[in-house]
Structures are given as C-alpha cells and as structure tokens.
N, C-alpha and C positions, 0 to 999 in steps of 0.2 A: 934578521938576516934576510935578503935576496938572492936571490936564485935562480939565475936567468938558464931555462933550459933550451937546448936547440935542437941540431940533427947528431952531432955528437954523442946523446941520451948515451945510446946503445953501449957506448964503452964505458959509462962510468957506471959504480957499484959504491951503493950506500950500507957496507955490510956491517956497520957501527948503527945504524939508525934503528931504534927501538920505538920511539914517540915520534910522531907528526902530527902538526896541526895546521891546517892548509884554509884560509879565510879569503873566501875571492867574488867583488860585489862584480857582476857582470851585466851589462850595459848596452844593448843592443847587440848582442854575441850570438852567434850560431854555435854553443859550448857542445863538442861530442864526447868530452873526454879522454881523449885517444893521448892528450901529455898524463894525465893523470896515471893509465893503464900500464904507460911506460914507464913512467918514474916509481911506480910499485913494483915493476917487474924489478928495479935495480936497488930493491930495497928488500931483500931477502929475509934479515930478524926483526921486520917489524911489528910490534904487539900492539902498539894503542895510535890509533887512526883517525881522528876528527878532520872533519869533512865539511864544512858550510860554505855554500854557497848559497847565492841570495840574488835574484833578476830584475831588473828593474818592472817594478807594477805593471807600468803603461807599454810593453814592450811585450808582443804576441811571439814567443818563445816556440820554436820549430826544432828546435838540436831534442838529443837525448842522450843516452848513453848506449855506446857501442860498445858491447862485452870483447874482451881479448878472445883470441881463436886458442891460446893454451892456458893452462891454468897459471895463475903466480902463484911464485913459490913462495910468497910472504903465507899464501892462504893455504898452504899445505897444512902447517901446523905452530905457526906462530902466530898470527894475529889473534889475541885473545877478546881486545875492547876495539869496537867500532862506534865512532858518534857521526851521523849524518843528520847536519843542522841545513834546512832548505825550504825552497817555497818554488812549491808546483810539481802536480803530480808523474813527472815526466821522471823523477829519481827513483820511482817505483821499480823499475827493473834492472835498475843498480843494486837496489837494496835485495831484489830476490837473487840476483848473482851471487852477492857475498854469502848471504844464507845457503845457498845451495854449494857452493864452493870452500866457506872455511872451514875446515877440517876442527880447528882447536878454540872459532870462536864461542866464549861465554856469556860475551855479551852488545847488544847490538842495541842503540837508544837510537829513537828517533826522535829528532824534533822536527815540527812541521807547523812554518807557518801560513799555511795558506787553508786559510778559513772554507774554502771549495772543496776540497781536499777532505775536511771534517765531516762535510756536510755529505758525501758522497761513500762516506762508509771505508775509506780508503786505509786509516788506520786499524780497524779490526780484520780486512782483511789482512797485515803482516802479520796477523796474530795467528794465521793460518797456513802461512806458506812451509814449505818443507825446508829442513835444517839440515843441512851435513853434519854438525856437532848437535848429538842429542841433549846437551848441557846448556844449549845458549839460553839466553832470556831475552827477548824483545820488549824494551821500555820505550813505552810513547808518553812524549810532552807537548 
C-alpha cells in the first residue's frame, strides 16, 4: 500500500493502526523527519514500529532528527516494540528520544549499518542511555 501524505496530516487519525513498517532508501535528501513525527502523532494505538531507513554511501548527509515540541501519545503507553534499521550516526537522538519518552516500550533493537558507527563505540553507548520504561531491552545487530 501507498500512502501519499500531505498538509492535510493533521485531520486524519490512524486509531486502527497497531503495526507499521516504514522502509524508505533516501537519496541525496535533507530527511528531518518532521512527516514521520506527524503521522505518529495520528497514530495513537500503535505498538510495533520498524523504522529503516538507509542513505545513499556517497551522499554527505546534514538532516537529523527533530524531536516533536509535545509528547505522542502513541508513546504514552502503547508502543511496546521499536526496530530502527539505518546507517549513520545522525539517528542517534531519535533513538534516545523514544528511550526517554516511551512510557510502555519493552523493547527497542537496533540495527546499524554503518561500520563507523561500530568503530566509534556508538552502540554500547544505547546501552546506557536512560529508559522511561524500566522493562525495556535494547538489542543491537
């Protein structure tokens, strides 16, 4: 399915949508994820969240993620599973957003391919960041 989102976002409500899985190769893109932020706020009982995105190599990547100014209410107390599949350390303060914001997540995997990233100690530090849900597990692949 397709899913062209616009400026409209703000009146629709995805209050069915439990699982998403959002796969997007980006290609010379300034990504802030500000559609992303939106279309989670309109998704209220969502529990399982994969996440990959993937940059082109040769492409000197400047965007990041811009955290929301209010919390979502998906991350109040229903996302339980997050997968954030990516490459480049710029998702790094995404990842500590959800960590610090979801109230009921259990579990949170990372995948990371960017071999810089390894080298740079970046996945033992999530092993350290602070949790909102005392329950979570952070898996790196």
């Amino acid at each position: 399915m397709i899913l062209v989102l616009g400026p409209e976002l703000g009146r629709l409500a995805f209050d069915n949508l439990v699982e998403l899985k959002i796969t997007e190769e980006l290609i010379h893109h300034d990504w802030r994820g500000t559609w992303l932020v939106e279309f989670l706020q309109c998704s209220p009982n969502l529990q399982t969240f994969d996440l990959s995105l993937h940059f082109d190599e040769d492409y000197e990547f400047d965007g990041g993620w811009s955290p929301p100014e209010k919390e979502l209410s998906c991350l109040l107390f229903r996302l339980k599973k997050l997968v954030l599949n990516y490459n480049g350390r710029w998702v790094f303060e995404m990842i500590k957003y959800f960590l610090k914001n979801a109230r009921g997540l259990e579990e949170l995997k990372v995948v990371d391919h960017d071999e810089w990233d390894k080298e740079l100690g970046m996945n033992k530090e999530l092993l350290f960041l602070p949790r909102r849900s005392k329950g979570c597990q952070v898996l790196i692949d």
